[in-house]
C-alpha positions as CSV (number, residue, x, y, z in Angstrom):
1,X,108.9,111.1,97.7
2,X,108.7,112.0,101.2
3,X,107.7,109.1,103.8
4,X,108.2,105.9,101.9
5,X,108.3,103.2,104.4
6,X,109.7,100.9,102.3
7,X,113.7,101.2,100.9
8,X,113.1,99.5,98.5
9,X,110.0,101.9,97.1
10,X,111.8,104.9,98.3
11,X,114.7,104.3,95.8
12,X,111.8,104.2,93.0
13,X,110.4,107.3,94.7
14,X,113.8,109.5,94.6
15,X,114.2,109.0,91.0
16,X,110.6,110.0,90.4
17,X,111.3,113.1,92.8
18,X,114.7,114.0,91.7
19,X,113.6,114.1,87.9
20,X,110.1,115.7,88.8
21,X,112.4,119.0,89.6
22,X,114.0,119.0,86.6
23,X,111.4,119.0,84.8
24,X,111.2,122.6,85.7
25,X,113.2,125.6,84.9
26,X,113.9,129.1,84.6
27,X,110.9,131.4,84.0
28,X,110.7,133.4,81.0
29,X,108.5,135.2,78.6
30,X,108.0,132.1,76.2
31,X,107.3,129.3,79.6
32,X,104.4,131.0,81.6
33,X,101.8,128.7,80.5
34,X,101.1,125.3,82.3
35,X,103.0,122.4,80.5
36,X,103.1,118.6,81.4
37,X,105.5,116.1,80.8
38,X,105.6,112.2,80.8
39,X,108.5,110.3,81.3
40,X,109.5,106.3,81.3
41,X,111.2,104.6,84.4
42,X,113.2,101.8,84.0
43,X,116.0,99.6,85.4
44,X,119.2,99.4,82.6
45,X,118.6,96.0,81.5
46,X,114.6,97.1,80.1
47,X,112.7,96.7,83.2
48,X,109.6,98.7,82.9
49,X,108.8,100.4,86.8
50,X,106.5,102.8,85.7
51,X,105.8,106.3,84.6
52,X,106.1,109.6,86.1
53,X,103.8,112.6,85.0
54,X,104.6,116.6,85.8
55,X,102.8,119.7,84.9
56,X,104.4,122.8,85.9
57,X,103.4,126.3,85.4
58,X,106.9,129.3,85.8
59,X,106.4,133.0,85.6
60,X,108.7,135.5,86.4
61,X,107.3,135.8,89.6
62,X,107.2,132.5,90.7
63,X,106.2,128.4,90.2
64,X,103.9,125.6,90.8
65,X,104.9,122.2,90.2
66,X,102.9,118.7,90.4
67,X,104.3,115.3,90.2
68,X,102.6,111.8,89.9
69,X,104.5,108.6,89.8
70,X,102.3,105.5,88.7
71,X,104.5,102.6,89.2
72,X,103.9,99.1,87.2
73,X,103.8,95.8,88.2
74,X,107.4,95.1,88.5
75,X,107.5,98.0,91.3
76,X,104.3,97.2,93.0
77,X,106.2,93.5,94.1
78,X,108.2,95.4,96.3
79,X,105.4,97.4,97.7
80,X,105.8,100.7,95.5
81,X,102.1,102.8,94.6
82,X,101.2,105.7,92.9
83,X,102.7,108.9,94.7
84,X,102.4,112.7,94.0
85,X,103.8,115.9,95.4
86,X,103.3,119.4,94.6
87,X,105.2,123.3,95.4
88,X,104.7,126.4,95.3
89,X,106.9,129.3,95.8
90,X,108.4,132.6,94.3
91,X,111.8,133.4,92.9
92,X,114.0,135.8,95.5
93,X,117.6,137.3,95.1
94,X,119.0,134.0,96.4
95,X,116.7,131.4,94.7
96,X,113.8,129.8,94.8
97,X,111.6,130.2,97.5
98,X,109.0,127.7,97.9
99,X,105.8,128.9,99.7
100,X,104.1,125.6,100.1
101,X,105.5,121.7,99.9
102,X,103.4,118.6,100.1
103,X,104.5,114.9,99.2
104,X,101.9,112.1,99.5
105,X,102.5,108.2,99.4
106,X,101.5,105.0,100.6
107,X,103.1,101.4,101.5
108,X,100.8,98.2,102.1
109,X,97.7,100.4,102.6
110,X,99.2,102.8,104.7
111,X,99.5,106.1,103.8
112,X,102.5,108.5,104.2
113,X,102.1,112.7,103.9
114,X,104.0,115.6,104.6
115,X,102.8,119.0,104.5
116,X,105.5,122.0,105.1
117,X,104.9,125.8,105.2
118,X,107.9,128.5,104.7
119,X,106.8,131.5,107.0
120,X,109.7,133.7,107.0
121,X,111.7,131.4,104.9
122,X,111.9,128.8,107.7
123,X,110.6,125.5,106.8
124,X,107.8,124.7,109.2
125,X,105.7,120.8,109.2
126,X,102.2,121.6,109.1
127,X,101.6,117.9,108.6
128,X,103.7,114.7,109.5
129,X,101.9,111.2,108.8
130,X,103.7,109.2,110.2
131,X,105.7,110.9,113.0
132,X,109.4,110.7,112.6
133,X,109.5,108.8,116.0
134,X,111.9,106.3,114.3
135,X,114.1,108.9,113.4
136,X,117.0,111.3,114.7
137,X,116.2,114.9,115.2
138,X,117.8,117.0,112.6
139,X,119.1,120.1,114.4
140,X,117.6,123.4,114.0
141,X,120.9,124.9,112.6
142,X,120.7,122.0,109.6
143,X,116.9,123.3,108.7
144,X,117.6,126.5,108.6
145,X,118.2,128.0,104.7
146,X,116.5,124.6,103.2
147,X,114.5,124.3,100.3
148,X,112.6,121.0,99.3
149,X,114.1,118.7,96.4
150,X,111.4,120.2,93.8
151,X,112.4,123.8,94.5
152,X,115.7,123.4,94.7
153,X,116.7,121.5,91.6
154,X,114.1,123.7,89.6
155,X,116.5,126.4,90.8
156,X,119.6,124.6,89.6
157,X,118.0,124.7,86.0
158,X,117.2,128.4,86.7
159,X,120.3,128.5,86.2
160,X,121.0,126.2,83.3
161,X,118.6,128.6,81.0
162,X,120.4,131.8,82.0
163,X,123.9,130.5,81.8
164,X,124.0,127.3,80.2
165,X,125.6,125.6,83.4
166,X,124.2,123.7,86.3
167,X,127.6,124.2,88.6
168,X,126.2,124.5,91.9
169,X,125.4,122.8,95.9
170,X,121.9,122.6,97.3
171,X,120.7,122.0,101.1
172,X,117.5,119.8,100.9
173,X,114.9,118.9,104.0
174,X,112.0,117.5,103.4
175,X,110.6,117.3,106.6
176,X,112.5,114.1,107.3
177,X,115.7,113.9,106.0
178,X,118.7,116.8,105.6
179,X,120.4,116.0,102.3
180,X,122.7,117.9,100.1
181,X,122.3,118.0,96.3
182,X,125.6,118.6,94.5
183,X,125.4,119.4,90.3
184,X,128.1,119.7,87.7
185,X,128.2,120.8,83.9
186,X,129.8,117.8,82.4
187,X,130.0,119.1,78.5
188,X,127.7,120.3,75.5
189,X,126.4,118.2,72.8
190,X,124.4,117.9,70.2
191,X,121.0,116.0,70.6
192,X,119.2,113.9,68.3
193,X,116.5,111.8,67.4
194,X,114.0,113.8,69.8
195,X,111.9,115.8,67.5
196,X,111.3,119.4,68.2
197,X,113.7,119.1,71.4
198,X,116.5,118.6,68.6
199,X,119.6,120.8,68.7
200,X,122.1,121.4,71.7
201,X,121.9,119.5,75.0
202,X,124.0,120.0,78.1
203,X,124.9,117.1,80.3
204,X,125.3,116.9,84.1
205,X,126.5,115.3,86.8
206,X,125.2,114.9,90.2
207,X,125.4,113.5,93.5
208,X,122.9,113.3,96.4
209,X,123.6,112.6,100.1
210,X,122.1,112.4,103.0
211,X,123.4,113.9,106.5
212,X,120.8,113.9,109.0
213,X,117.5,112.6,109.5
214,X,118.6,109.0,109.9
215,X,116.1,105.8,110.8
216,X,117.3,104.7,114.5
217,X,117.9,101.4,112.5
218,X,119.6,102.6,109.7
219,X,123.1,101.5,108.8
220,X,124.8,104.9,109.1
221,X,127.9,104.1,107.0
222,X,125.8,102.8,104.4
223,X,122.8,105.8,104.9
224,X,125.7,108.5,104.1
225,X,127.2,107.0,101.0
226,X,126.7,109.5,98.3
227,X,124.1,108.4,95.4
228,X,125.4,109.5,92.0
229,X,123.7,110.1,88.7
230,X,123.6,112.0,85.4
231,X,121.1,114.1,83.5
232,X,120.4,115.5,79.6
233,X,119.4,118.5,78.8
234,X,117.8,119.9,76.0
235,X,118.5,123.8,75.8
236,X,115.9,125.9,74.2
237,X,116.3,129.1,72.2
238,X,114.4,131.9,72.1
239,X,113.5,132.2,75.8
240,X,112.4,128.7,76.1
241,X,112.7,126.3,79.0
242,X,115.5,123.6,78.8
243,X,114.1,120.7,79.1
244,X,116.1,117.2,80.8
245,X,115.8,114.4,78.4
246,X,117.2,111.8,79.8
247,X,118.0,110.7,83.6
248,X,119.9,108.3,85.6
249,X,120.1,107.5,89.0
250,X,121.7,105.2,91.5
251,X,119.5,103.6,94.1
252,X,120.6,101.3,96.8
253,X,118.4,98.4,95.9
254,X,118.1,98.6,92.0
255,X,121.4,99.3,90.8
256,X,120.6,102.3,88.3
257,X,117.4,103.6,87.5
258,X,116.9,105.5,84.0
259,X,113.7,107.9,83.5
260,X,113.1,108.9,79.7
261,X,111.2,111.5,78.5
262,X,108.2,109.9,76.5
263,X,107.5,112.8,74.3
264,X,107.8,116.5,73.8
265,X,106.1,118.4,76.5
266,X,102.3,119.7,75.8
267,X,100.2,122.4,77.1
268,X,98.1,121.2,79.9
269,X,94.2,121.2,79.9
């Protein structure tokens, strides 16, 4: 989530972020209704972190996603707390086309928010807490055609429910950093042992880096290095969202982090 002070909570953040967007997908006839989703977080080895919950609601015309992270004891020793963000936005020719992007956090009482409006398409901060005095300018010319991390993976699996693929490059701001989201189809397979969300999956492979927006202190070489991961997918038939199964993640400071969906997605209250 945006504004983590900490490292080592911002690498528990990401993956809540990352998998928080693809927990969203395409809009179709069966999806317009508001669903919610729980997933596990854990470090391979069985290390609980905590638990991320999202509730989106896709039309045809647009999408509203939410996203809580409630992180457990193990995460709170390194200064991690409960975060949430939230979009809004409309689907254009290009893409999605978030209206409205807010991420709130805090570290050792202090709290962290960002608040960005889209007028015209340009990403504009209507809230900074706190400012990015400790960073480096990103250039106008790097904001420009930038969605946020929510809206722009939810548009990656746009594309995974109308072609069954998730080929594709992203440019990501968040008001702080300028990163650039990079997603391959690996292969199909068959998925088991999840209930309803049984049948074929699609499997992809990503990478995530960072190219502006650096901390004054930051150790650039390191800063750049590309973090990699995977995700499973459940495709749906009959005009139903895909849904991702199964995540992992690199983080600099906890080796890989995995996030498993908990159960099969029900209608919100």
């Amino acid at each position: 989530m945006t504004g983590i002070a900490s490292r080592q909570a911002r690498a528990i953040a990401a993956g809540a972020l990352i998998v928080g967007a693809l927990a969203c997908a395409a809009p179709s006839a069966a999806s317009a209704r508001e669903l919610r989703l729980r997933y596990d977080v854990t470090v391979l080895g069985g290390v609980t972190l905590g638990e991320i919950e999202v509730t989106s609601l896709l039309d045809r015309a647009g999408y509203r996603i939410e996203i809580r992270t409630r992180p457990y004891r193990a995460a709170q020793l390194v200064g991690a707390a409960e975060q949430s963000g939230k979009v809004e936005g409309r689907w254009g020719r290009g893409g999605p086309e978030p209206r409205l992007y807010q991420a709130n956090g805090s570290w050792r009482g202090r709290t962290y928010v960002s608040e960005m409006h889209y007028p015209r398409g340009v990403p504009t901060i209507r809230r900074q807490e706190p400012s990015n005095e400790d960073r480096e300018a990103v250039p106008p010319e790097l904001i420009r055609g930038t969605v946020d991390s929510l809206s722009g993976v939810a548009g990656m699996l746009r594309k995974v429910a109308e072609t069954e693929s998730c080929d594709g490059s992203t440019a990501i701001y968040d008001g702080r950093r300028r990163s650039v989201a990079v997603m391959t189809s690996s292969a199909k397979v068959q998925v088991s042992d999840q209930g309803p969300l049984n049948g074929r999956g699609l499997t992809c492979g990503f990478t995530v880096r960072t190219i502006a927006g650096f901390r004054h202190d930051d150790d650039r070489e390191a800063a750049m290095r590309p973090l990699k991961g995977s995700v499973l997918i459940a495709l749906r038939e009959g005009g139903e969202f895909p849904v991702p199964l199964r995540f992992e993640v690199e983080t600099r400071w906890f080796g890989t982090v995995a996030v498993q969906l908990a159960g099969p997605p029900v209608a919100a209250d």
